[in-house]
N, C-alpha and C positions, 0 to 999 in steps of 0.2 A: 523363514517366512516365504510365503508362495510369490510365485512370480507372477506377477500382472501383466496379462497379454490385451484387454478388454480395457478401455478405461472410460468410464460415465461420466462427464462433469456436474451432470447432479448429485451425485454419488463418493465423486475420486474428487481428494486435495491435498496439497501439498503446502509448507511454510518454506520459503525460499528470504532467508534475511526475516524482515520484520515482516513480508508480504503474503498473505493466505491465497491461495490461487487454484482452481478448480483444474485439474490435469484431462485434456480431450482428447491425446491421442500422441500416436508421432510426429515430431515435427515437419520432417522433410515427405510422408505422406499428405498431410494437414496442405505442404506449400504445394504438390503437383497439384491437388485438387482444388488449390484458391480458399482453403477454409479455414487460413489461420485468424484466430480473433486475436485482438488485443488484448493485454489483462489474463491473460489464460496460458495456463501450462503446460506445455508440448515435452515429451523424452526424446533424447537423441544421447546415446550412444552410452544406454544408463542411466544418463542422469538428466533432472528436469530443469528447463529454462522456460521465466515468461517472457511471453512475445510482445515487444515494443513498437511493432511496426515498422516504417523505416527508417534509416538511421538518419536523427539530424544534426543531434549533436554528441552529446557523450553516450559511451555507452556504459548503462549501471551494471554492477556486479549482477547474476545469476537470471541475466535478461537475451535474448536473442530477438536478431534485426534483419530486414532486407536488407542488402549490401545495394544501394542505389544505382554504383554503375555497374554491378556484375549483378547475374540473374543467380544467385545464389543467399546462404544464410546465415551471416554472420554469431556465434555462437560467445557469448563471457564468462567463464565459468563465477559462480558463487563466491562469494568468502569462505563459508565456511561450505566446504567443495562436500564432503561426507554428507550434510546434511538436507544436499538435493538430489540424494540417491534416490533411487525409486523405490526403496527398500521401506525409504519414509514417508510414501503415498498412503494418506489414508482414505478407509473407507466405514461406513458407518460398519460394516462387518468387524472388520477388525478394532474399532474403537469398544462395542461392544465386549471382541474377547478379552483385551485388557480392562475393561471396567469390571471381569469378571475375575480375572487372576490380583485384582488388585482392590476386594470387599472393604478390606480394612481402612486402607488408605481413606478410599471414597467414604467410609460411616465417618472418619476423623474429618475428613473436610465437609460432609454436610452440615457439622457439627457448629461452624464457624460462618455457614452462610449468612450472609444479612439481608435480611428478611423486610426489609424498609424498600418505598415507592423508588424503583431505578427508570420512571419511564420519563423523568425529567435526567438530560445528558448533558451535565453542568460540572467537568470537573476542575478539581482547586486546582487553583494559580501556586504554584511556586518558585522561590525566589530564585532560584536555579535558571526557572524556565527560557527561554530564547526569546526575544521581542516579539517573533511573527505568531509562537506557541501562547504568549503572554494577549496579544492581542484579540485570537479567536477566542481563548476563555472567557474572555473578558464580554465579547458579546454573547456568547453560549449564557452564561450566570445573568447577564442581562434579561434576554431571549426566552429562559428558562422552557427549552422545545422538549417536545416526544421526535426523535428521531421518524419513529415509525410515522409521522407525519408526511416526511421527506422521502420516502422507500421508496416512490415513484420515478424519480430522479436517479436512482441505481439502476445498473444491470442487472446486480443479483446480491445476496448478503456478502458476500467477501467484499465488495467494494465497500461495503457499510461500514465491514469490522474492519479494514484497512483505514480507512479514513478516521473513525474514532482511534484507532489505533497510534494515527500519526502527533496526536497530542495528550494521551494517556502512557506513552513510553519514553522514556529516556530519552531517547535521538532526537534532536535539533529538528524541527519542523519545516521541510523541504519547501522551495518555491513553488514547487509540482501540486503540494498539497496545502498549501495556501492558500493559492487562487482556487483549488477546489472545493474548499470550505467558501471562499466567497462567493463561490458559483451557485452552491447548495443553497446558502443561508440570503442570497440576494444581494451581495453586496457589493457598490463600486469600490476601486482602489483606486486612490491619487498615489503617486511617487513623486517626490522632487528631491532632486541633486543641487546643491548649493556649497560652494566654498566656504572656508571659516572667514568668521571675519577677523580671526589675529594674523598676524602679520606672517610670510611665507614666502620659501626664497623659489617659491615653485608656481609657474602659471595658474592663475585663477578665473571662475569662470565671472564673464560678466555681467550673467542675469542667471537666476536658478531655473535647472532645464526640469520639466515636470510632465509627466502622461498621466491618462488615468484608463484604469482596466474595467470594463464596465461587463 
């Protein structure tokens, strides 16, 4: 496969974990010139990492950060480290030539497309699900929205399909991307922390401590 010296982010993207990310260039040219965006894909040294900005608190797998006291760029490689090679940057070119070496496949899955209204983005609750997964469906099936309503509120589609992403996949529905669904959809969050009331040989609190995220 050819080497990518050029990289378009309208163009170039990459899957890093569960995360779709448009790839813009090199990292460490991106920082001399102040142009690293957040949310976006930068190669260093091979392989690609997205930029999280500065570091405040943890830092997630196959993400890279300012280092806040050193003027430098802190790099985490991936989990699955192969899989943010550059090797695996796509581009609508190349999506093409595999749609082409792979006719069959593609007649077999067009085969199976369902053809029914998806511009209502309401998917099932399942019993599996996580409290905070279980919660946004639940106003989503409410709501019953066209996403494409909301597209203004994005940077670009990969934020879209990430964020649908974060409660149509398996994985546990992040805090990251919780209060992002309630930012999108408009909605406050209360929290409140309260002791049980059965009996405990362990300090308890004495009124329930509660914020709310607006």
């Amino acid at each position: 496969m050819e080497e990518l010296k050029v990289f378009d982010p309208k163009d170039s993207f990459i899957v890093i974990g569960d995360e779709y990310a448009p790839v813009a260039g090199f990292a460490e040219d991106a920082f001399k010139d102040g142009k690293l965006k957040k949310d976006t894909a930068y190669v260093h040294d091979n392989h690609c990492y997205i930029y999280g900005g500065k570091l405040k608190g943890i830092a997630e797998p196959g993400y890279f950060y300012k280092n806040k006291e050193r003027d430098e760029l802190l790099y985490v490689p991936a989990r699955n480290f192969e899989a943010s090679h550059t090797s695996n940057i796509k581009t609508v070119k190349r999506i093409k030539n595999e749609l082409i070496n792979k006719k069959d496949v593609l007649k077999e899955r067009e085969e199976k497309v369902d053809l029914t209204d998806i511009r209502v983005f309401a998917p099932p609750i399942n019993d599996y699900d996580d409290p905070l997964k279980k919660l946004i469906k639940q106003v989503l099936a409410e709501l019953q929205i066209d996403m494409r309503e909301y597209s203004y509120k994005f940077k670009n589609e990969y934020d879209i399909t990430n964020l649908k992403g974060s409660i149509t996949k398996d994985n546990p529905l992040s805090i990251k991307y919780f209060l992002r669904w309630c930012e999108i959809l408009e909605l406050g969050v209360c929290i409140t922390l309260d002791s049980p009331n059965d009996e405990s040989k362990h300090k308890r609190l004495a009124e329930p401590i509660s914020t709310t995220i607006s």
